[in-house]
N, CA, C and O of each residue as an XYZ file, in Angstrom:
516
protein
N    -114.671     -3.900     59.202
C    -114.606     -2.890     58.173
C    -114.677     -3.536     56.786
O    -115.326     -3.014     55.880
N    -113.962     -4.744     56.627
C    -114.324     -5.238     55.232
C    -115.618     -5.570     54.857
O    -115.985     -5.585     53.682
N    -116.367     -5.854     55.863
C    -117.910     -6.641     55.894
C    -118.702     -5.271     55.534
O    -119.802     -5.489     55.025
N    -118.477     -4.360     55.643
C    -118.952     -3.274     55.256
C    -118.621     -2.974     53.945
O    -119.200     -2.024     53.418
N    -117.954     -3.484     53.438
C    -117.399     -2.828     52.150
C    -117.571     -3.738     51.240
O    -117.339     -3.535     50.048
N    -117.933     -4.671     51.647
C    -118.484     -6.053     50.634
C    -119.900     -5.590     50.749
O    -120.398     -6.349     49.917
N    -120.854     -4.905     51.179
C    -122.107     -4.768     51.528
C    -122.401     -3.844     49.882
O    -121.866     -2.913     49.281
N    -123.815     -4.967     49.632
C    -124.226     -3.901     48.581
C    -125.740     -3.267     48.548
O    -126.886     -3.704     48.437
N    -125.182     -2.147     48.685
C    -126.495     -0.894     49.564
C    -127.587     -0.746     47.978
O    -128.759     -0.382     48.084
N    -127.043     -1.045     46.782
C    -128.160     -0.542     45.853
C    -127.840      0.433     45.269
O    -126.801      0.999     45.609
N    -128.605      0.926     44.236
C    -128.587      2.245     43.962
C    -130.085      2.843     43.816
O    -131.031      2.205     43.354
N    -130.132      3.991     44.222
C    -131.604      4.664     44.394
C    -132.610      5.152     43.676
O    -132.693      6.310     43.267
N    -133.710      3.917     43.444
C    -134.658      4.342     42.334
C    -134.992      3.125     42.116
O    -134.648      2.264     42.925
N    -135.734      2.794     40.975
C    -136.350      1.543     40.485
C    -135.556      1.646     38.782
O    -134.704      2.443     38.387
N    -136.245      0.493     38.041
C    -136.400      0.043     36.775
C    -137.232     -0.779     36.159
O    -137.752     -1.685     36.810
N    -137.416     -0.672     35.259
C    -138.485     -1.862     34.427
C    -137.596     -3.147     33.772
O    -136.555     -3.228     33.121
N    -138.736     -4.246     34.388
C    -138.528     -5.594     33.757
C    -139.296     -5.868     32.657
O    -140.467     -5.885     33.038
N    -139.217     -6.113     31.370
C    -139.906     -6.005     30.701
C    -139.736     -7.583     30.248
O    -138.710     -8.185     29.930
N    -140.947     -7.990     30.321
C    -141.322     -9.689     29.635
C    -141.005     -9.425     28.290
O    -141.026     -8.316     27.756
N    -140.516    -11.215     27.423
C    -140.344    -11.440     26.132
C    -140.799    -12.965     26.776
O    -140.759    -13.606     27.826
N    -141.362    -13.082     25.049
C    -141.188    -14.536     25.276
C    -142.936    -15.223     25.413
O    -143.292    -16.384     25.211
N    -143.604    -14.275     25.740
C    -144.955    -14.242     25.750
C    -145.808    -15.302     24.995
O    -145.843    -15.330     23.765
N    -146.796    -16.558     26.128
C    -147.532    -16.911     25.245
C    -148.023    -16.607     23.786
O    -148.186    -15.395     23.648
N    -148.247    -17.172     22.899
C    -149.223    -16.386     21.565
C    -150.223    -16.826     21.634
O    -150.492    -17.923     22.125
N    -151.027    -15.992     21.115
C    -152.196    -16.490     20.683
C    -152.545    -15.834     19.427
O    -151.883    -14.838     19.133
N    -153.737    -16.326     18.404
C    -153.880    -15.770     17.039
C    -154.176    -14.416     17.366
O    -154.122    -14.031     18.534
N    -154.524    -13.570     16.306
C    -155.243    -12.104     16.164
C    -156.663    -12.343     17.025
O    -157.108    -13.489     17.087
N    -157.139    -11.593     17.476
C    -158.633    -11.611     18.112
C    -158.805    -12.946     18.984
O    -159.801    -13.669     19.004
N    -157.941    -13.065     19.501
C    -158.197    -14.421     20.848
C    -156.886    -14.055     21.640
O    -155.747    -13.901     21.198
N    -157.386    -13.953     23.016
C    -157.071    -14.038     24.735
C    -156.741    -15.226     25.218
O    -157.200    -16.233     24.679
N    -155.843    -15.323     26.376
C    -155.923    -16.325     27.248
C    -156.824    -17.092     27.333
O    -157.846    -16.417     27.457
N    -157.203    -18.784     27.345
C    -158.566    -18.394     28.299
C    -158.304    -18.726     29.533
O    -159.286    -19.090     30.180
N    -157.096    -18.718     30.177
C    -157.070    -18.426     31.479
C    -156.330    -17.641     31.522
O    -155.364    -17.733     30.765
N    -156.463    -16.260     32.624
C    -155.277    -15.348     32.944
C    -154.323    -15.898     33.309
O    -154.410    -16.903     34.014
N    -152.820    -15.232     32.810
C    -151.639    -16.157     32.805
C    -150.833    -14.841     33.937
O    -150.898    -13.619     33.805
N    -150.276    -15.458     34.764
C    -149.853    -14.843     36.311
C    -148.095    -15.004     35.513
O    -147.545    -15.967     34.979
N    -147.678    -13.708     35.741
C    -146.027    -13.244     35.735
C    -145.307    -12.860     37.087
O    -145.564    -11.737     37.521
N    -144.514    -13.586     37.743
C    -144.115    -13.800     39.624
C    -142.667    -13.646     39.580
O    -141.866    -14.579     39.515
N    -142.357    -12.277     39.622
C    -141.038    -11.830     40.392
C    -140.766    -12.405     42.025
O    -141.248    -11.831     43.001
N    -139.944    -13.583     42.111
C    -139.795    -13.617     43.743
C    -137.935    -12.652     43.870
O    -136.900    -12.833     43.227
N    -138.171    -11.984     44.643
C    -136.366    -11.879     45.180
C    -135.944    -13.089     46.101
O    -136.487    -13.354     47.173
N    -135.145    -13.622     45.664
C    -134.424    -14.426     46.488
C    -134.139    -13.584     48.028
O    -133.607    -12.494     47.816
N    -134.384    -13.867     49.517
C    -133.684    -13.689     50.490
C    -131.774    -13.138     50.491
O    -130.964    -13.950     50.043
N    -131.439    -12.226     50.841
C    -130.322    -11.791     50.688
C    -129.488    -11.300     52.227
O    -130.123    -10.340     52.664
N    -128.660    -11.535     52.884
C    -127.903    -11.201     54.024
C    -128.464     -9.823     54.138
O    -128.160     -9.095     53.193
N    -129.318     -9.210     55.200
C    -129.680     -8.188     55.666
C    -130.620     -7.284     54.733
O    -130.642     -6.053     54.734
N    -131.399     -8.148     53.929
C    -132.775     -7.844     53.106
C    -133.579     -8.894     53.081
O    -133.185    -10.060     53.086
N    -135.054     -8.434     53.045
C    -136.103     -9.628     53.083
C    -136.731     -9.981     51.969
O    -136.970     -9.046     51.204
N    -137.084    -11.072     51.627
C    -137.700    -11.021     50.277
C    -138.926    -10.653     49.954
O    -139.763    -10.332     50.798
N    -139.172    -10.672     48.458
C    -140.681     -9.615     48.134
C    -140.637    -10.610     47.123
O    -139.889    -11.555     46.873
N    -142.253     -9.837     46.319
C    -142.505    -10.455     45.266
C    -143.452     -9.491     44.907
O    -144.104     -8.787     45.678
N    -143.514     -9.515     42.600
C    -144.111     -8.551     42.286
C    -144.507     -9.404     41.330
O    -143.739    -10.114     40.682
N    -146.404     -9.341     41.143
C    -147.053     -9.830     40.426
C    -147.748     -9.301     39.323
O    -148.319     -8.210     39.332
N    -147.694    -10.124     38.318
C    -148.519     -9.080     36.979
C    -149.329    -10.174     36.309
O    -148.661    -11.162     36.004
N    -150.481    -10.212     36.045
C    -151.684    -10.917     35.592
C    -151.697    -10.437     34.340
O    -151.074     -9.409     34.074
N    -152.323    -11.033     33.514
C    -152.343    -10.543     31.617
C    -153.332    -11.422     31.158
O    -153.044    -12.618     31.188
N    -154.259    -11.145     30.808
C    -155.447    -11.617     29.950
C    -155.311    -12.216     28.739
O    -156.004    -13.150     28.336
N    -153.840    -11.337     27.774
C    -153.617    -11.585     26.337
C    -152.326    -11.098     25.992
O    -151.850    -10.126     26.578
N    -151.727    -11.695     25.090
C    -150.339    -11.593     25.164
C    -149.873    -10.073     24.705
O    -148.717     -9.720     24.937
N    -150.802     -9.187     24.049
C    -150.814     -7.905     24.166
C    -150.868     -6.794     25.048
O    -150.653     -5.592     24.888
N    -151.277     -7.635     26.222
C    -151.114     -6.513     27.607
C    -149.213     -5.992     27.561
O    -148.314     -6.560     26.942
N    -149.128     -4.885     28.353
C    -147.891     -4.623     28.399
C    -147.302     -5.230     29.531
O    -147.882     -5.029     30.598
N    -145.780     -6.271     29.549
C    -145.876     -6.922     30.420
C    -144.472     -6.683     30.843
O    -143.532     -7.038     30.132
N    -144.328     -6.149     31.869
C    -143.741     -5.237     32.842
C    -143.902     -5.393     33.907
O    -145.036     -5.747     34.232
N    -142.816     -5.205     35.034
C    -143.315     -4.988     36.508
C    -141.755     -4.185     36.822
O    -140.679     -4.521     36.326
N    -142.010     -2.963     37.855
C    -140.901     -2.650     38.338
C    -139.927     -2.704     39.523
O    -140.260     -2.601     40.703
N    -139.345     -2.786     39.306
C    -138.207     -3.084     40.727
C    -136.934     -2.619     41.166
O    -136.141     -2.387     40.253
N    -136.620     -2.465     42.081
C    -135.997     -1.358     42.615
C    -134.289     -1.361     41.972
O    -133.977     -2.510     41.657
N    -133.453     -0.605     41.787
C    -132.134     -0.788     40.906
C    -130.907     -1.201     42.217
O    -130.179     -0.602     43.008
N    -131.281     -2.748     41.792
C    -130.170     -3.074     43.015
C    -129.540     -4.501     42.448
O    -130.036     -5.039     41.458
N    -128.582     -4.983     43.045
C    -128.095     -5.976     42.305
C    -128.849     -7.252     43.093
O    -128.847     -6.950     44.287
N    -129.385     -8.337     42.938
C    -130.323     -9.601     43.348
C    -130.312    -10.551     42.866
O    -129.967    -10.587     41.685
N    -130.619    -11.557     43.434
C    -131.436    -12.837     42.572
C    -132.783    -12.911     42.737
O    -133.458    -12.695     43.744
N    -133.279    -13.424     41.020
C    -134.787    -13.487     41.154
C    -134.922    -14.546     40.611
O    -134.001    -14.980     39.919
N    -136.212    -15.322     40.787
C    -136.931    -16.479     40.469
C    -138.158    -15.779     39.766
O    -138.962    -15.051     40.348
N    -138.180    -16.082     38.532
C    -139.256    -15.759     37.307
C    -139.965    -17.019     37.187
O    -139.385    -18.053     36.854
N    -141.553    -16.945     37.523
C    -142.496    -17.591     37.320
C    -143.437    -17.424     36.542
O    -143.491    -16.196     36.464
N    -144.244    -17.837     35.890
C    -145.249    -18.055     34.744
C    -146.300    -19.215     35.218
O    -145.950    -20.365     35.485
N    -147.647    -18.730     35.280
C    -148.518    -19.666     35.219
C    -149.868    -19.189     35.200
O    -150.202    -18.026     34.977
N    -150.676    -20.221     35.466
C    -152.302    -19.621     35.146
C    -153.627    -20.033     36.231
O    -154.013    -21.181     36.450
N    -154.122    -18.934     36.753
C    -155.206    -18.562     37.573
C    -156.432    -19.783     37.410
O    -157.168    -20.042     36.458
N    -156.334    -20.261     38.456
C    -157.668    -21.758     38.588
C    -158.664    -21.161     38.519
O    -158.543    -19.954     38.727
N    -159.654    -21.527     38.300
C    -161.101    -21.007     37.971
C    -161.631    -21.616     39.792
O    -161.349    -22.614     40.456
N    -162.609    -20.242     40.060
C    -163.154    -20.590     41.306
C    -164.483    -21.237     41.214
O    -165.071    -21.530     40.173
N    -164.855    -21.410     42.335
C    -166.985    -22.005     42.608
C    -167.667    -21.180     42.262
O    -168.891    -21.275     42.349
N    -167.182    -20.362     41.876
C    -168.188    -18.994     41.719
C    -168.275    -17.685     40.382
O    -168.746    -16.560     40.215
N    -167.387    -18.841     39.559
C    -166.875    -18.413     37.784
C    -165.972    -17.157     37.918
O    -166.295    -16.148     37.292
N    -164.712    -17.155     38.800
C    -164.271    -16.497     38.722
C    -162.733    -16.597     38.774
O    -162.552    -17.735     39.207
N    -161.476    -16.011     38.563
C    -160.278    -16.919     38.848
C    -159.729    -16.253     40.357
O    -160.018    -15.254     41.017
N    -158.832    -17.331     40.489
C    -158.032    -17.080     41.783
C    -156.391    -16.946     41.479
O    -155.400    -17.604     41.795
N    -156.661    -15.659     40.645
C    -154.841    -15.648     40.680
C    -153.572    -15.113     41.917
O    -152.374    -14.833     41.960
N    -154.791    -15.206     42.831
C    -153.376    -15.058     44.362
C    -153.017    -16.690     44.335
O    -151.890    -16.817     44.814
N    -153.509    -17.833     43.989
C    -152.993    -18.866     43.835
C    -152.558    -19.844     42.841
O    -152.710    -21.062     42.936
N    -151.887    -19.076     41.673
C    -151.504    -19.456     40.300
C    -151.280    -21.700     40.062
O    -151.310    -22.625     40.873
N    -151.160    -21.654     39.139
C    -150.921    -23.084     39.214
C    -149.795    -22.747     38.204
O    -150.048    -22.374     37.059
N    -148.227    -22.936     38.808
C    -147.317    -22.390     37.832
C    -146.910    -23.860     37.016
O    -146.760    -25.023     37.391
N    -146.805    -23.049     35.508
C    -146.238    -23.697     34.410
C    -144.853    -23.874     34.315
O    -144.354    -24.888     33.826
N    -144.095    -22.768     34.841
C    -142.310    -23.018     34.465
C    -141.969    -21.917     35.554
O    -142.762    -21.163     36.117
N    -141.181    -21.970     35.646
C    -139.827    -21.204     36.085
C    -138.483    -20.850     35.872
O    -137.930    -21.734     35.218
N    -137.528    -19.670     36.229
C    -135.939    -19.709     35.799
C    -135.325    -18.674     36.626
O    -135.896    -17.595     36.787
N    -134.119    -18.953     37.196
C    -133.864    -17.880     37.878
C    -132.922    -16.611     37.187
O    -132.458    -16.606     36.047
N    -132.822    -15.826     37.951
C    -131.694    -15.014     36.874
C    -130.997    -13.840     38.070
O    -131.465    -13.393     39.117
N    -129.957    -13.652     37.514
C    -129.311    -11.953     38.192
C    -129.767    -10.591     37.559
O    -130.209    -10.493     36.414
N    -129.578     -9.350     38.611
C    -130.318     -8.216     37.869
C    -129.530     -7.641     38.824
O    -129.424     -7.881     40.027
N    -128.857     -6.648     37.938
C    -127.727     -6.063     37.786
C    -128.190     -4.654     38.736
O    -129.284     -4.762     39.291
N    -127.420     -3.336     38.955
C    -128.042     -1.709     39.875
C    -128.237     -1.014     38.516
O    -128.677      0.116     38.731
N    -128.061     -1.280     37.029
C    -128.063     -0.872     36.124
C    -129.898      0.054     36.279
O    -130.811     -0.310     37.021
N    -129.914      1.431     35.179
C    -130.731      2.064     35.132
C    -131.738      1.929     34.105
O    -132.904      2.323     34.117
N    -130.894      1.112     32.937
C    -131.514      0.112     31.722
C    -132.921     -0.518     31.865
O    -132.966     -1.079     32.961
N    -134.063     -0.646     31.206
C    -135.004     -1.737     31.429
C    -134.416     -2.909     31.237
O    -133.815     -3.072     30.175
N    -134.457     -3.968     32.205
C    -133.938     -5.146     31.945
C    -135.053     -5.866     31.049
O    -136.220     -5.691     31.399
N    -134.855     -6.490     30.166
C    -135.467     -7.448     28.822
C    -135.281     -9.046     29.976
O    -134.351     -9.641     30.520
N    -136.479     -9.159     29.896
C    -136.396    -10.782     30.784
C    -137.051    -11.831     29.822
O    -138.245    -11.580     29.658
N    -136.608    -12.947     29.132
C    -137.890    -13.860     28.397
C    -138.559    -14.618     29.666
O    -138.233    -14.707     30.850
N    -139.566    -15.089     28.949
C    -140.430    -16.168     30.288
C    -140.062    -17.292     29.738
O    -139.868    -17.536     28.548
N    -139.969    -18.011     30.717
C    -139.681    -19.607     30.384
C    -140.692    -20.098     29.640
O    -141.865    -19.778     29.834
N    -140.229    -21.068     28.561
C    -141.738    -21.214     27.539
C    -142.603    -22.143     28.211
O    -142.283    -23.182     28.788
N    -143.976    -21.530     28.030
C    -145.274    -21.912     28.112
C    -145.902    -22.662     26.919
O    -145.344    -22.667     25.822
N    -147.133    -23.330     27.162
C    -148.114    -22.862     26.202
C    -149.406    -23.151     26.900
O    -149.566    -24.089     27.681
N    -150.217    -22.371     26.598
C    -151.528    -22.095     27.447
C    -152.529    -21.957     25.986
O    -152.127    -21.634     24.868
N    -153.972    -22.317     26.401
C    -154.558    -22.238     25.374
C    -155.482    -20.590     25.319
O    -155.516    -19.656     26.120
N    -156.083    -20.795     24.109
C    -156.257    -19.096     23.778
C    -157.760    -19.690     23.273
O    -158.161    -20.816     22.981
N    -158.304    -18.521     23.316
C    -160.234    -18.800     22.761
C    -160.460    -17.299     22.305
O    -159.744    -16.435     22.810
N    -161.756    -16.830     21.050
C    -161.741    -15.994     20.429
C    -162.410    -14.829     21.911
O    -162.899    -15.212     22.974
N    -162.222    -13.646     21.521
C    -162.006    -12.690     22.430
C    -163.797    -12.653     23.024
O    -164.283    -12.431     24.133
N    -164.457    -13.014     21.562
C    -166.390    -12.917     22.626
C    -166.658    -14.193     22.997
O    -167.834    -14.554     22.959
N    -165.651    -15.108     23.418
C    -166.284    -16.402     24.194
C    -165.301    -16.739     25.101
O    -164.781    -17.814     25.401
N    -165.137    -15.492     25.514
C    -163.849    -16.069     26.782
C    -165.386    -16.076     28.386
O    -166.404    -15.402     28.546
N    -164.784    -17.109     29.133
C    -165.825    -17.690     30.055
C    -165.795    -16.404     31.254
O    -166.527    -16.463     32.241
């Protein structure tokens, strides 16, 4: 009966993670590689882990991902999409720059997350490859 009562079921619904902390780049220049944002959940006693990915071209995309309102550990990743044989990127296989872990509370709040600092280079917006 106590093992039950130490159990934490969640609360029902999602919330937004909202990135800070965002590469820069000047006015009128992009990534020039897409930069990959990697929610992992840590594994938890009688939950499996997931992961929620968000790709961004330029530090102006809105950078967000949502997740469900429960209390967890997550591992926040940052990195950037290899260029393929065929001029194109492969961001199912990021080449990560940093990482940090953090707690996230059943709160209904958008949680404010910074990214671990980067720096990635940027090129003007009509000569991105």
């Amino acid at each position: 009966m106590l093992l039950a009562a130490g159990c934490d079921r969640g609360v029902a619904g999602s919330r937004l993670v909202h990135f800070t902390n965002l590469p820069a780049c000047p006015a009128g220049a992009a990534y020039e590689r897409p930069l990959v944002v990697r929610l992992d959940r840590d594994p938890a006693l009688f939950e499996d882990a997931w992961t929620a990915q968000l790709v961004l071209a330029a530090p102006t995309d809105p950078a967000q991902l949502e997740l469900p309102r429960r209390r967890m550990r997550l591992t926040l990743r940052a990195g950037l999409c290899p260029p393929t044989s065929i001029g194109t990127w492969d961001c199912a296989a990021p080449s990560w720059l940093a990482s940090s872990g953090f707690d996230a509370d059943a709160r209904a709040a958008t949680l404010e997350q910074p990214l671990p600092k980067t720096t990635v280079s940027c090129v003007p917006v009509g000569r991105l490859r």
